[in-house]
C-alpha atoms as a printed R data frame, in Angstrom:
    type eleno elety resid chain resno       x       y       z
1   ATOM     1    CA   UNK     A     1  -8.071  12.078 -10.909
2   ATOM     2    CA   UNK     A     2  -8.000   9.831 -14.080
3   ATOM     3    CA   UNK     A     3  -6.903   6.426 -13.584
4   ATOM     4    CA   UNK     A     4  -3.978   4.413 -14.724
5   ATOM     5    CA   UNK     A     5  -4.794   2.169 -17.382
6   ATOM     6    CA   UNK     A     6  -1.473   1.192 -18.410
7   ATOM     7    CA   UNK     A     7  -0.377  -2.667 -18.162
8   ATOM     8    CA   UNK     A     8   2.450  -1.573 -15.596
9   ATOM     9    CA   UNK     A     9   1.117  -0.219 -12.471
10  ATOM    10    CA   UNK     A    10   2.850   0.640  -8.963
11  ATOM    11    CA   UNK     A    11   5.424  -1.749 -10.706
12  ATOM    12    CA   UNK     A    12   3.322  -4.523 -11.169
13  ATOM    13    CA   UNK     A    13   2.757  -6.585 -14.637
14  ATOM    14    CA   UNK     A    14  -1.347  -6.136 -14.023
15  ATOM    15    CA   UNK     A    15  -1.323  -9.003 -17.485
16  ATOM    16    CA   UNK     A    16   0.613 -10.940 -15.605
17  ATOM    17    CA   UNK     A    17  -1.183 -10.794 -12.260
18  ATOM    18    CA   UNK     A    18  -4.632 -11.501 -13.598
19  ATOM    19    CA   UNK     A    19  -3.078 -14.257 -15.986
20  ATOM    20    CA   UNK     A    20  -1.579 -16.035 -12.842
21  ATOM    21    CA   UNK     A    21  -5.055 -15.489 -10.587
22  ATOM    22    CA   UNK     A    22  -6.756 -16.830 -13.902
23  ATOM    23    CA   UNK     A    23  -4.684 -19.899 -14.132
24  ATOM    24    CA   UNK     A    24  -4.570 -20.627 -10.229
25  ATOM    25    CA   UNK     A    25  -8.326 -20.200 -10.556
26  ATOM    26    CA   UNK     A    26  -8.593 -22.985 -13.369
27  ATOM    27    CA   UNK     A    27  -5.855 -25.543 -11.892
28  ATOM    28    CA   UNK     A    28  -6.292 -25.152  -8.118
29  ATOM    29    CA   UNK     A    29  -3.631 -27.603  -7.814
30  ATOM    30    CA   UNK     A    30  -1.043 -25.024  -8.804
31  ATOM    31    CA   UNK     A    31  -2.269 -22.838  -5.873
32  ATOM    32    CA   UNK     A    32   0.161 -24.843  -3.208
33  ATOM    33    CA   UNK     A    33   3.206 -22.849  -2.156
34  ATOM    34    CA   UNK     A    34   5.332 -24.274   0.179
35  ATOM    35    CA   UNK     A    35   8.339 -21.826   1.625
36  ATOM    36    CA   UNK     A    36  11.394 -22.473   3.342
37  ATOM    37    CA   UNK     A    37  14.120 -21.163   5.841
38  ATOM    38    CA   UNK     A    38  17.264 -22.936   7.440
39  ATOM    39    CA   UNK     A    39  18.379 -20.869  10.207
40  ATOM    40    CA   UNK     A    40  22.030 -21.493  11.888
41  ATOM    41    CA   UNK     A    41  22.853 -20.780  15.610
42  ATOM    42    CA   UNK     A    42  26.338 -18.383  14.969
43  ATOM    43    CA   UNK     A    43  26.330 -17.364  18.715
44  ATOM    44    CA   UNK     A    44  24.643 -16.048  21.966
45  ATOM    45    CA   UNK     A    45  21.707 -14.591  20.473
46  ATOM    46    CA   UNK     A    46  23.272 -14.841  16.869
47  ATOM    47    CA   UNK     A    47  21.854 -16.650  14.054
48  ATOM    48    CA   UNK     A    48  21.492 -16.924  10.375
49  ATOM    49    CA   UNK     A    49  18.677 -17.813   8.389
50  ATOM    50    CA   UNK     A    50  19.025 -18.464   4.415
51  ATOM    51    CA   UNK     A    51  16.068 -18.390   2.242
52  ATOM    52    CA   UNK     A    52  16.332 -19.599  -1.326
53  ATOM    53    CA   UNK     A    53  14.439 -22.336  -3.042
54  ATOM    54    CA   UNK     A    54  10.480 -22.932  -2.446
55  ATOM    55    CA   UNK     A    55   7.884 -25.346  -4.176
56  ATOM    56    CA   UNK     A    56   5.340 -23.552  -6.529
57  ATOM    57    CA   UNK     A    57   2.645 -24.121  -9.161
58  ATOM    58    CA   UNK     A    58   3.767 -27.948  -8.876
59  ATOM    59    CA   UNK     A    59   7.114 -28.078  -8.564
60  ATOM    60    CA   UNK     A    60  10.439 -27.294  -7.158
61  ATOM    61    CA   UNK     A    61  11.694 -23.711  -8.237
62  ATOM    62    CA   UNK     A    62  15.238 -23.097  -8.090
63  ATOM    63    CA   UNK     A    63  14.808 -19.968 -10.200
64  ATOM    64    CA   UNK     A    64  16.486 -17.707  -7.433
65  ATOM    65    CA   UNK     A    65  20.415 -17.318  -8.728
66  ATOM    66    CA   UNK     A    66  21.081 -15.758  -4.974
67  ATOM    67    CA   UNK     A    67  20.270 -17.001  -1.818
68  ATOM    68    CA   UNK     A    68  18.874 -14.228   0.864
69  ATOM    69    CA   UNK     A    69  20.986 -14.346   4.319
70  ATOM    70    CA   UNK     A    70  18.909 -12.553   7.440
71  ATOM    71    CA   UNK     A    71  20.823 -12.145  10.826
72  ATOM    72    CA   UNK     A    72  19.090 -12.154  13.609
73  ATOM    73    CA   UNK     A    73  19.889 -11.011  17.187
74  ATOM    74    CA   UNK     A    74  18.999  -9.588  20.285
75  ATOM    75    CA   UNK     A    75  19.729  -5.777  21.604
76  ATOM    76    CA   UNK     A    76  21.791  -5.486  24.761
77  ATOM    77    CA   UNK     A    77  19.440  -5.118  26.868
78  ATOM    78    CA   UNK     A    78  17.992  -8.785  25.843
79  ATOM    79    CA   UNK     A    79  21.506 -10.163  26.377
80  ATOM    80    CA   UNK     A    80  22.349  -9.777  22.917
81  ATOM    81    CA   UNK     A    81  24.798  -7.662  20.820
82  ATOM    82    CA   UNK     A    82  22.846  -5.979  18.134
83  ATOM    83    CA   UNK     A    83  24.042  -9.102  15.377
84  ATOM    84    CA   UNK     A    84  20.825  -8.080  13.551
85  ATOM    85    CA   UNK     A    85  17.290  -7.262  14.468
86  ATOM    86    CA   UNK     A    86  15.847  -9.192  16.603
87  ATOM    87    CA   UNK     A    87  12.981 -12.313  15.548
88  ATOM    88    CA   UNK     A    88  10.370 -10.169  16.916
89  ATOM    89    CA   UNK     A    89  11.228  -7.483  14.732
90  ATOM    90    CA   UNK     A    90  11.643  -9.431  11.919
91  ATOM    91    CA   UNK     A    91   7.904 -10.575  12.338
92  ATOM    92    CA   UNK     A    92   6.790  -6.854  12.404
93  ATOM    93    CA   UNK     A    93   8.580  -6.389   9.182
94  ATOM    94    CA   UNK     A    94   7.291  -9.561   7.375
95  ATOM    95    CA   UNK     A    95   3.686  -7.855   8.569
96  ATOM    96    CA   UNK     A    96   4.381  -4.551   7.433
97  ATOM    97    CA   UNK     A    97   5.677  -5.404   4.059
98  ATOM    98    CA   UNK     A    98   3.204  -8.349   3.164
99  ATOM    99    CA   UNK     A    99   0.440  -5.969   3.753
100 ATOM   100    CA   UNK     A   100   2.767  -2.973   1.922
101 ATOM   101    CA   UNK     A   101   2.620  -5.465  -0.896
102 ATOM   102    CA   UNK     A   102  -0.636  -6.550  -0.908
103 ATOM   103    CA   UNK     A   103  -1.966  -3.094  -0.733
104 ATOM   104    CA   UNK     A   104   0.232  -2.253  -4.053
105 ATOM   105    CA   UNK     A   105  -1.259  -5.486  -5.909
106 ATOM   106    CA   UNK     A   106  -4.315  -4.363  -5.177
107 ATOM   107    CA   UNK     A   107  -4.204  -1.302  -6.260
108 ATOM   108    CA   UNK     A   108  -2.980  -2.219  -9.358
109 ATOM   109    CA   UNK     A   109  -5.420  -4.466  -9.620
110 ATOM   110    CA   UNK     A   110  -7.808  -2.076  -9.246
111 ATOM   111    CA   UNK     A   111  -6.251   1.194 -11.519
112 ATOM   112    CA   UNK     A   112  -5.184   3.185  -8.825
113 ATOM   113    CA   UNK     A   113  -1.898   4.398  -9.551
114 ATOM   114    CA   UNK     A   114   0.125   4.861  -5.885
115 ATOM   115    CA   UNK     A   115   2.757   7.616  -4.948
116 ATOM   116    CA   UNK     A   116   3.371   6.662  -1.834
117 ATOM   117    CA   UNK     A   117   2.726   3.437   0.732
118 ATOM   118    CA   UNK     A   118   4.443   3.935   4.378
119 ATOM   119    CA   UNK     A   119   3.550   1.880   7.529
120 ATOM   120    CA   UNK     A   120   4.690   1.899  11.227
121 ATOM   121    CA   UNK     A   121   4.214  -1.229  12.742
122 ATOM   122    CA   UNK     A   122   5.074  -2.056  16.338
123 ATOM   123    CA   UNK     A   123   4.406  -4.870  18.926
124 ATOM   124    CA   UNK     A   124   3.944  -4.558  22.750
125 ATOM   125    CA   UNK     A   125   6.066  -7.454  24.562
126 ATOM   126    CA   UNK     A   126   6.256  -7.984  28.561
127 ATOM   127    CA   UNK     A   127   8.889  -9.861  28.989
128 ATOM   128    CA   UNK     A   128   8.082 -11.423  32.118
129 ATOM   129    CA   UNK     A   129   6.364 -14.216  30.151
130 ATOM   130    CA   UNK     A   130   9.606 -14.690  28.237
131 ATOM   131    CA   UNK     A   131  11.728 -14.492  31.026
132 ATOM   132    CA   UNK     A   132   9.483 -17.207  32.820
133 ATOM   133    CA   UNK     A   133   9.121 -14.703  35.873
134 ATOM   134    CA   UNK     A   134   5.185 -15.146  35.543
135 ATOM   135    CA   UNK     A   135   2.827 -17.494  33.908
136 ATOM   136    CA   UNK     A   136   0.267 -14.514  33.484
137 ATOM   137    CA   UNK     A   137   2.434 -12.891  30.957
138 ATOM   138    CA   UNK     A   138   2.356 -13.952  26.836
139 ATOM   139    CA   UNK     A   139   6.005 -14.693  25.657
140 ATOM   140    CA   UNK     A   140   4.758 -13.156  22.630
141 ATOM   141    CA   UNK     A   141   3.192  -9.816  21.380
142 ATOM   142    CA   UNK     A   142   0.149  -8.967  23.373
143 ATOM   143    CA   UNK     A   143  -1.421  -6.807  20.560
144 ATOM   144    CA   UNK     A   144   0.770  -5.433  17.319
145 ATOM   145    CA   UNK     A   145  -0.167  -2.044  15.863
146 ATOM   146    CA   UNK     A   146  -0.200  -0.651  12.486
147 ATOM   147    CA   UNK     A   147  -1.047   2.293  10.701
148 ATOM   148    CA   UNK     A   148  -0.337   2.952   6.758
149 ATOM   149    CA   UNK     A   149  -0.076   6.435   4.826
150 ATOM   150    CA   UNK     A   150  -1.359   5.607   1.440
151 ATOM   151    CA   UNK     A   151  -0.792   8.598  -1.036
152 ATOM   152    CA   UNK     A   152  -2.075   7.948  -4.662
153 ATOM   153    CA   UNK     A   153  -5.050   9.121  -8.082
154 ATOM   154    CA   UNK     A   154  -7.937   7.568  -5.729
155 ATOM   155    CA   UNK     A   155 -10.262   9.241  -3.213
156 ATOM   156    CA   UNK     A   156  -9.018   9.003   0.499
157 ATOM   157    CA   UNK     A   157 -11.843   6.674   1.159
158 ATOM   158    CA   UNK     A   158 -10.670   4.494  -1.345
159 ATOM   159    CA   UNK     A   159  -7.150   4.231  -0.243
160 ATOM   160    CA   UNK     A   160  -8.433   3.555   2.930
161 ATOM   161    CA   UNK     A   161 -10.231   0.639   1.722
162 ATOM   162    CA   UNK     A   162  -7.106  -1.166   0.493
163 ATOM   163    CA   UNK     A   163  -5.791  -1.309   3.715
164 ATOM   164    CA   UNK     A   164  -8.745  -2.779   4.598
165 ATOM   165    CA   UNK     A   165  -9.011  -5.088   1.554
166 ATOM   166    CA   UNK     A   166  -5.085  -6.023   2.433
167 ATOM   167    CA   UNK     A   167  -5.616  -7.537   5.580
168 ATOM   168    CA   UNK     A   168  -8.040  -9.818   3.851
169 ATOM   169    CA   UNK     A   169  -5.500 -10.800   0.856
170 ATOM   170    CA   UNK     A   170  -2.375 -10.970   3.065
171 ATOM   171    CA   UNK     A   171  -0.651 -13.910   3.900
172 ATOM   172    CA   UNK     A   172   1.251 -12.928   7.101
173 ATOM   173    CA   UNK     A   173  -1.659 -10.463   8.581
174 ATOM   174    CA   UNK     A   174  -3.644 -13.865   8.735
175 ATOM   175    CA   UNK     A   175  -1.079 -16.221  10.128
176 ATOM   176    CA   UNK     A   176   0.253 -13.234  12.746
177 ATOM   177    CA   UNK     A   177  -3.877 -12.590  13.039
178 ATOM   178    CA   UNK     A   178  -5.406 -15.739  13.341
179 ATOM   179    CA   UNK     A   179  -2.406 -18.161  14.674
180 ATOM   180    CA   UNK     A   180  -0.885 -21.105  12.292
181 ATOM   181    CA   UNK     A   181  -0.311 -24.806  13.712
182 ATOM   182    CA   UNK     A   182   3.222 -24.993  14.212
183 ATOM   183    CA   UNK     A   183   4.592 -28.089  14.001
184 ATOM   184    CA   UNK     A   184   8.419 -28.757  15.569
185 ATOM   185    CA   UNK     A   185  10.195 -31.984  14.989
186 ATOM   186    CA   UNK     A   186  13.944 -32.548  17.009
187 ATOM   187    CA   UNK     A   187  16.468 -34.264  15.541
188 ATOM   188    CA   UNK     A   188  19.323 -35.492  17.864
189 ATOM   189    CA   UNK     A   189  22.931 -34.946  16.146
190 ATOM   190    CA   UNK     A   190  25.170 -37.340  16.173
């Protein structure tokens, strides 16, 4: 199948992507990101996280004109009430849609125009850790699993290789994959 050479592919500004990897390669400095969330306990197992202004390519950008609200909860059989999905969940979707994106960039990137990018992603808990009933037990995901349908104008084998070429360029497969120092600071209220 012929490829796309058009400056729009999958949705992506290709001009603009290779401008910005161009720049970030000349003035590393710009490279730092720095993200943020405030969550809010609501109640029980309720909370609310807003996400809305980050620091990029040195400096602040307020460029968002709406701030994204997440709820987060448990199910009922966690003791919760279904308020939203729960922060376990919300990890497997950051994963599947940071790799869902990287695997888009890169095949823009690379001329392949995509039809179709679908991924199931699930995580296999034992709760026992969580619950504190053993020490044996992760509180965590033991292993996450993911598998992608990729439908597009490139050769199975090659579609194949972007998934494999994603886990390499995305950001949250390598924090979920290789563990990030997390750092937590309390501050008593008054």
């Amino acid at each position: 199948m012929p490829r796309v050479t058009d400056r729009i592919r999958n949705g992506v500004d290709t001009e603009h992507l290779f401008a910005t990897r161009n720049v970030i390669k000349a003035e590393p400095s710009l490279a730092h990101f720095s993200f943020r969330a405030t969550n809010r306990w609501i109640h029980g197992s309720h909370s609310r996280t807003t996400i809305r202004d980050f620091y990029a390519a040195g400096e602040e950008d307020a460029s968002r004109s709406e701030t994204f609200v997440i709820d987060a909860g448990e199910p009922a059989i966690l003791l919760g009430s279904d308020t939203g999905a729960s922060p376990a969940e919300h990890l497997l979707h950051a994963l599947a849609a940071c790799l869902t994106t990287s695997v888009v960039y890169l095949a823009a990137a690379r001329g392949i125009r995509l039809t179709e990018v679908e991924s199931r992603v699930h995580g296999d808990l034992d709760v026992r850790g969580l619950f504190g009933v053993s020490d044996e037990y992760r509180t965590g995901f033991e292993r996450i699993h993911a598998e992608f349908k990729v439908k597009g104008d490139a050769e199975p084998h090659e579609l194949r290789a972007l998934v494999q070429r994603a886990k390499q360029r995305a950001p949250v497969y390598d924090m979920v994959a290789n563990g990030v120092p997390v750092e937590i600071a309390t501050v008593a209220a008054p």
